[in-house]
C-alpha positions as CSV (number, residue, x, y, z in Angstrom):
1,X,-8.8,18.6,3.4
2,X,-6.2,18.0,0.7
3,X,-2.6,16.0,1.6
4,X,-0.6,19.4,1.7
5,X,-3.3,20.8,4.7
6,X,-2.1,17.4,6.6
7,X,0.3,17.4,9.1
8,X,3.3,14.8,9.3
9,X,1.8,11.5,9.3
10,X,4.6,9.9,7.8
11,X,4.4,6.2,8.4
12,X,1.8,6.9,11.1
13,X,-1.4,4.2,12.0
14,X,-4.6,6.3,12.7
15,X,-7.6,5.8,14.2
16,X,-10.2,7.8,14.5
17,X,-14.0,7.2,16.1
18,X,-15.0,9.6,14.3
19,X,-18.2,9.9,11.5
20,X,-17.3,9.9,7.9
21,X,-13.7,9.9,8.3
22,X,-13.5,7.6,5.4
23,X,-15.4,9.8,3.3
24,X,-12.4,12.4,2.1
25,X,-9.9,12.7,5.8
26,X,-8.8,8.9,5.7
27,X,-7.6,9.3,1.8
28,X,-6.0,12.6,2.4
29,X,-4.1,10.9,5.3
30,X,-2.9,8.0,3.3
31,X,-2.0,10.2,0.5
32,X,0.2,12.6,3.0
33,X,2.2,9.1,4.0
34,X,0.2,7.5,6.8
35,X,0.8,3.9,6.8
36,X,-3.0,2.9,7.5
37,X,-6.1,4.2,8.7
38,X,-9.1,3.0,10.3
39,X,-12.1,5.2,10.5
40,X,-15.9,5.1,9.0
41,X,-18.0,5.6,5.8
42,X,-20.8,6.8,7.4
43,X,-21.8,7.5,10.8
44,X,-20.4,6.0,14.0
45,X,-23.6,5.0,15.8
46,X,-24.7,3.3,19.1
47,X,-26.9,3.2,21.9
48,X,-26.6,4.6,25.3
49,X,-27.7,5.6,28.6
50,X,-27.5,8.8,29.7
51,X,-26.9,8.2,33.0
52,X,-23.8,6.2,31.7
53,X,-22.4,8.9,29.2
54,X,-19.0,9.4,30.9
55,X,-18.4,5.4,31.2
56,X,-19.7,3.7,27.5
57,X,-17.9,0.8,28.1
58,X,-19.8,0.3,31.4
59,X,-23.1,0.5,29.4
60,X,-24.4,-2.3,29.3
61,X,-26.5,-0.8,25.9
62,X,-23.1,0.9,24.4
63,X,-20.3,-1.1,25.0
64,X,-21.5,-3.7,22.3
65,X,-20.6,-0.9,20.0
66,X,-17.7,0.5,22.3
67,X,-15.8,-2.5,22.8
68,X,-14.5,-4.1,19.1
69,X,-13.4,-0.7,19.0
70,X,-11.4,-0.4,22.0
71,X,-10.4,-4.0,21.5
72,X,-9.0,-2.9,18.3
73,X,-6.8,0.0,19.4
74,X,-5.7,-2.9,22.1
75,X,-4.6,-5.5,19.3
76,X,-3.2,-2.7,17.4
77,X,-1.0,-1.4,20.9
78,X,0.1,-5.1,21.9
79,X,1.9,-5.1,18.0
80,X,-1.2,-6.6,16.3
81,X,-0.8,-5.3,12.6
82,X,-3.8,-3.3,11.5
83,X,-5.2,-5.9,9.4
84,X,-5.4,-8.6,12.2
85,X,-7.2,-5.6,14.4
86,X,-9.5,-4.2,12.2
87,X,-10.2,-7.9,10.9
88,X,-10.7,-8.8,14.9
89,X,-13.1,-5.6,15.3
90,X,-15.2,-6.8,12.2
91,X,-15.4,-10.3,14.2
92,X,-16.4,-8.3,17.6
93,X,-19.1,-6.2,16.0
94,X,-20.7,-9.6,14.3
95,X,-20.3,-11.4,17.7
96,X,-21.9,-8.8,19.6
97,X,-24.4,-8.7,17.2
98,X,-25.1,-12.5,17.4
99,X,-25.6,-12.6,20.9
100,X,-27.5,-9.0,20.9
101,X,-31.4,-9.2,22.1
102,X,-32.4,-5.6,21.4
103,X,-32.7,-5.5,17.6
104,X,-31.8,-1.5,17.6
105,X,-28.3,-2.4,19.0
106,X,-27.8,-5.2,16.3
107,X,-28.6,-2.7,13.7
108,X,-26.3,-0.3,15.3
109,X,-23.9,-2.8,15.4
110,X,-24.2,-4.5,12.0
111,X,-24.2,-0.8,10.3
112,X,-20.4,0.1,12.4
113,X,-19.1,-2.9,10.6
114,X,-20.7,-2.6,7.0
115,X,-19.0,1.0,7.2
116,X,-15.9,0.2,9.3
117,X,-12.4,0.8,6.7
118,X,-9.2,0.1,6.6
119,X,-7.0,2.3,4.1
120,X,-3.6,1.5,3.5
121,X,-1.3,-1.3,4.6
122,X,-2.8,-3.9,6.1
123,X,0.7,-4.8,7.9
124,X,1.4,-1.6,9.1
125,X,2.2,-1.7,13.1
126,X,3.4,0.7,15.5
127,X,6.4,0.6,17.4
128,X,5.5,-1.2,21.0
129,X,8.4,-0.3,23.2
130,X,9.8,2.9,24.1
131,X,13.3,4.8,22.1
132,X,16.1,4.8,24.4
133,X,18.7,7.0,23.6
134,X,22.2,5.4,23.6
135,X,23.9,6.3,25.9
136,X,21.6,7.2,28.2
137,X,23.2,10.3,30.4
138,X,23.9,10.2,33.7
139,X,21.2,11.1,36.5
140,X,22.0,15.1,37.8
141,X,24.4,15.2,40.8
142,X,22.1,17.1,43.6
143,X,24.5,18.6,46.5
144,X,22.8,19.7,49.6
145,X,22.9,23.4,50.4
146,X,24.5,23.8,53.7
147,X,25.0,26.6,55.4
């Protein structure tokens, strides 16, 4: 993907859960105008239970991996730049790892952060509250049908 195959992400923040992202996509964004992006180097990669594959978060073996990512996309929604949030991920995924028994989900969890990016402006945000038009135009005026 080059920057002229991108569509408008002028001043956007991305995110994406995605494997490799970093790799060329992430670049190509921030070269088309995107104000940040936060993807991967290398693979995304967790543990899970099957039986749990429609509710990660739930799990108790996948949401250590889930959860500094969700948390992120949180910080980045409540008008946390992207620097405090992906700096706040890195701190979930080493805290999760810390307290982690199985050694398979620390390594899981120690390779999403070694691999883990941030592109662009570290003080990008996005906008929190919603455009109102000014003025706002009135409601319709409904009239019964009578007959």
């Amino acid at each position: 993907m080059t920057a002229d195959s991108v569509p408008n992400v002028k001043d956007k923040v991305i995110i994406l859960l995605s494997c490799q992202t970093a790799q060329q996509l992430g670049p190509s964004l921030i070269q088309a105008g995107a104000a940040s992006f936060i993807g991967w180097k290398e693979d995304f990669v967790w543990v899970m239970d099957a039986d749990q594959v429609t509710t990660p978060w739930k799990d108790e073996w996948a949401s250590p991996a889930i959860l500094p990512v969700v948390g992120c996309i949180n910080d980045i929604l409540d008008g946390k730049t992207t620097g405090e949030a992906f700096d706040n991920m890195l701190r979930g995924f080493a805290e999760a790892a810390a307290e982690e028994d199985e050694e398979i989900i620390t390594s899981c969890l120690l390779f999403n952060r070694k691999n883990a990016v941030l592109l662009g402006d570290r003080s990008a945000k996005v906008r929190v509250t919603p455009r109102i038009k000014v003025p706002i135009p009135p409601p319709p005026i409904i009239f019964p049908i009578s007959q």
